[in-house]
C-alpha positions in Angstrom: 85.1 63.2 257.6 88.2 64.8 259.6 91.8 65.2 258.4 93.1 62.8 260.7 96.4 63.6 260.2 95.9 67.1 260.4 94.8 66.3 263.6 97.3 64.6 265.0 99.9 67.3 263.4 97.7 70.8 264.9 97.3 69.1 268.5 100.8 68.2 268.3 102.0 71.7 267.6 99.8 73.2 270.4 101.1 70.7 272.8 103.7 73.4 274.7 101.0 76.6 275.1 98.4 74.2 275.5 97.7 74.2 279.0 97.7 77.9 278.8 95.6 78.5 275.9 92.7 76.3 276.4 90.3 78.3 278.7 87.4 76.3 278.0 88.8 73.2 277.7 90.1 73.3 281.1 87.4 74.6 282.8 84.9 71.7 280.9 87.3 69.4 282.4 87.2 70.7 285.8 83.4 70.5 285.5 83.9 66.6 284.5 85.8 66.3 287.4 83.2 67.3 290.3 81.0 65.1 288.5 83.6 61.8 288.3 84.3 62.6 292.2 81.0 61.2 293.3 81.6 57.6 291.3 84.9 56.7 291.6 86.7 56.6 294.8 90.5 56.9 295.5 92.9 54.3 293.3 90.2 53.9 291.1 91.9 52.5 288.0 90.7 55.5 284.9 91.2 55.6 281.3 91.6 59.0 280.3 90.9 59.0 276.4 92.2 61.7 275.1 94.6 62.8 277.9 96.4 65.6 275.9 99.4 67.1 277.9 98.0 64.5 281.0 96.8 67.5 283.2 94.0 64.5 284.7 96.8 62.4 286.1 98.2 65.4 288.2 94.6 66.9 289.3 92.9 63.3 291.3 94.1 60.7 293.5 93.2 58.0 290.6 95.1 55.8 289.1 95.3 57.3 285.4 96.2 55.9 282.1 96.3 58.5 278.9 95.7 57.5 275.8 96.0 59.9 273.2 96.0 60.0 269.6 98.5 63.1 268.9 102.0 61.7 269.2 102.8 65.3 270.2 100.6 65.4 273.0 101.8 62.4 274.3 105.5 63.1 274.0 105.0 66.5 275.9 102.3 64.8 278.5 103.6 65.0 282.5 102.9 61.5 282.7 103.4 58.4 279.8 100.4 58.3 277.4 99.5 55.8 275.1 100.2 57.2 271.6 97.0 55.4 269.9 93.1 56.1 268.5 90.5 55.4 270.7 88.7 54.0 268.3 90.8 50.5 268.8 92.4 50.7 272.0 95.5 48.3 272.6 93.8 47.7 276.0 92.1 43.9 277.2 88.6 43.8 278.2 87.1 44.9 280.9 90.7 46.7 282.6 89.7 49.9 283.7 87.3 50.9 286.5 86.2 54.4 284.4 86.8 56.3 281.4 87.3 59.9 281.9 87.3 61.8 278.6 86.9 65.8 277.9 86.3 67.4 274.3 87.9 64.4 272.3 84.9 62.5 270.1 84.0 65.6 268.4 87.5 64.9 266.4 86.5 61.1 266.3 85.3 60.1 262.4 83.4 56.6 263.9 82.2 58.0 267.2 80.3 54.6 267.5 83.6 52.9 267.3 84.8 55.0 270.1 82.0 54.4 272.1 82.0 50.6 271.7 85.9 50.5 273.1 84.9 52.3 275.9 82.3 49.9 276.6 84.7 47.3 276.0 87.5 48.5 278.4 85.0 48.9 281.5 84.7 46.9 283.6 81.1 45.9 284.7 79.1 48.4 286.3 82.0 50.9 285.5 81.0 54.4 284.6 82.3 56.7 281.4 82.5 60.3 282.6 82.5 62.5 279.1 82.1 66.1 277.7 81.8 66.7 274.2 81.3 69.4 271.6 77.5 69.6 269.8 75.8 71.0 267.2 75.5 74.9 267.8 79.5 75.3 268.7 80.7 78.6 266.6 77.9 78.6 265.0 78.9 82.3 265.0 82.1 82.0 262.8 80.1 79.4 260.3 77.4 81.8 260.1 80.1 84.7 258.9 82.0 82.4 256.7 78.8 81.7 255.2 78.9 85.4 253.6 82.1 83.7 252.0 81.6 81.0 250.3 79.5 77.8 250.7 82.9 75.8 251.5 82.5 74.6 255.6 85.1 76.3 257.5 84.5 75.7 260.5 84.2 71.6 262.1 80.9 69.7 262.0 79.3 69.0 265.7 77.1 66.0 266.2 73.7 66.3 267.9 72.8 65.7 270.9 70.5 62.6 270.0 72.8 61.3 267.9 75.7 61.3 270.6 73.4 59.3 272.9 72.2 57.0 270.5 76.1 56.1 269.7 76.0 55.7 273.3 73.1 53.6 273.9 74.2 51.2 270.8 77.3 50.4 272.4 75.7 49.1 275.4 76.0 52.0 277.8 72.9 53.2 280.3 72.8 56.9 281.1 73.1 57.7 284.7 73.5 61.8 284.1 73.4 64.3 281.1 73.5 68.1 281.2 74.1 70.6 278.5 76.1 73.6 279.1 76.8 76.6 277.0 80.2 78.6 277.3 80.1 82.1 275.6 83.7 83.7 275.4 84.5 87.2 273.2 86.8 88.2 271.7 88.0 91.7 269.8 88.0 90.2 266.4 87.3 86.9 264.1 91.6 86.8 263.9 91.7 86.7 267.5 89.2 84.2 267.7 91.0 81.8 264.8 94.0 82.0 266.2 93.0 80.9 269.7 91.5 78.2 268.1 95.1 77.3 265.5 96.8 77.8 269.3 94.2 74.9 271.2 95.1 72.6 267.8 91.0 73.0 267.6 91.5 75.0 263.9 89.1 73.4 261.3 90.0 69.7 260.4 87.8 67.9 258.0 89.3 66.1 255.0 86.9 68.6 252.6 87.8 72.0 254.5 89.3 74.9 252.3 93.1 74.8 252.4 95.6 77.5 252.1 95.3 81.3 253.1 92.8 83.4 252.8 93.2 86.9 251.2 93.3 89.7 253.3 90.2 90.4 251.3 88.3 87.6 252.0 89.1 87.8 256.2 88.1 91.2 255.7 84.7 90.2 254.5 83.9 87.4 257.4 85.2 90.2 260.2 82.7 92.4 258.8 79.5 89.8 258.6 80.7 88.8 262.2 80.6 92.1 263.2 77.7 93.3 261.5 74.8 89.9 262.8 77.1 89.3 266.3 79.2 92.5 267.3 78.3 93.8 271.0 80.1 95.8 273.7 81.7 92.9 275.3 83.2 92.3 271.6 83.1 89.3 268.9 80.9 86.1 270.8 81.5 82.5 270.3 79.7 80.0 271.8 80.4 76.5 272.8 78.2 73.9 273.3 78.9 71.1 275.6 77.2 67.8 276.6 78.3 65.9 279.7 77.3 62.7 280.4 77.3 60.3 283.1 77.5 56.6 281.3 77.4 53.1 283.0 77.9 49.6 281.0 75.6 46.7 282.4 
């Protein structure tokens, strides 16, 4: 289960470098974007759950709504966003034409709930355009924390099977899925924590090791990381995104 207050506080402290810091992020969302443009035309009226700093409502001719659950985000977003979880939307049935939504369920602790209000908010024949995190993301820094301790420190990613079954139980038909992995490096496992404390996408669940580490102990995972991952292009970690291309009946 996630922190979800320490959510709502990290994403709110990122919101300002935001924009700027999320590399992959940003480019998942542009690649949710070419595929949104071939089902939904102009004016189309789109949910964007988990609208962050609102980037969506300034990149499309749609009509946008944000919803987002950091009241950070929302106070720094371009555009108003709705400060609430989309796991019980203060929206009426069937409203929205679409639902647009980039690397947010991973943080969700009922993804079936958020599923079902996205079903519930469509309206017929509307489509859910979403990118989400799966099992295999860092499974570098896990694998050096694992020299560590047996405590998780890094964030739990769901499978793919079990993202579509959430899917398919809340009434939605796929139309399109594809599975992409991004690979970024970086010069060392700091560097790669804090870009991750700068995104707000640090490690959240309720059970997570809290406070500092010693110099000691970040010593050690550097080391491990180093020693199983290390290359000339520096420290890897990989992400693991699924898109998919939903419709409700």
């Amino acid at each position: 289960m996630f922190d979800t207050r320490a959510i709502k506080e990290s994403f709110g402290r990122a919101a300002p470098d935001y924009d700027a810091e999320a590399h992959v992020q940003r480019q998942v969302r542009g690649h949710c974007l070419t595929l949104a443009g071939k089902y939904w035309p102009r004016g189309a009226h789109i949910l964007d759950a988990g609208s962050g700093t609102g980037a969506l409502s300034q990149e499309t001719n749609w009509r946008v709504t944000g919803l987002d659950i950091s009241f950070g985000m929302c106070a720094f977003a371009r555009e108003k966003v709705v400060n609430a979880d989309a796991a019980s939307m203060p929206f009426s049935d069937a409203r929205f034409d679409g639902v647009f939504s980039s690397l947010m369920l991973q943080w969700a602790n009922d993804p079936q709930a958020v599923w079902r209000e996205m079903a519930r908010v469509l309206k017929p024949q509307g489509r859910v355009i979403l990118s989400t995190l799966v099992a295999g993301t860092l499974h570098e820094l896990r694998e050096a924390f694992s020299s560590l301790d047996a405590t998780p420190h890094v964030s739990h990613f769901l499978k793919v099977h079990d993202v579509l079954g959430c899917a398919a139980e809340a009434g939605l038909s796929m139309i399109a899925a594809e599975q992409v992995r991004i690979v970024e490096y970086y010069p060392d496992a700091i560097a790669l924590m804090r870009s991750l404390q700068a995104i707000g996408a640090s490690h959240k669940e309720a059970e997570r090791r809290k406070g500092l580490m010693t110099l000691k102990q970040l010593a050690r995972v550097e080391q491990a990381y180093e020693k199983r991952f290390g290359g000339a292009k520096g420290l890897p970690a990989t992400w693991q995104v699924l898109c998919l291309v939903m419709q409700k009946a």
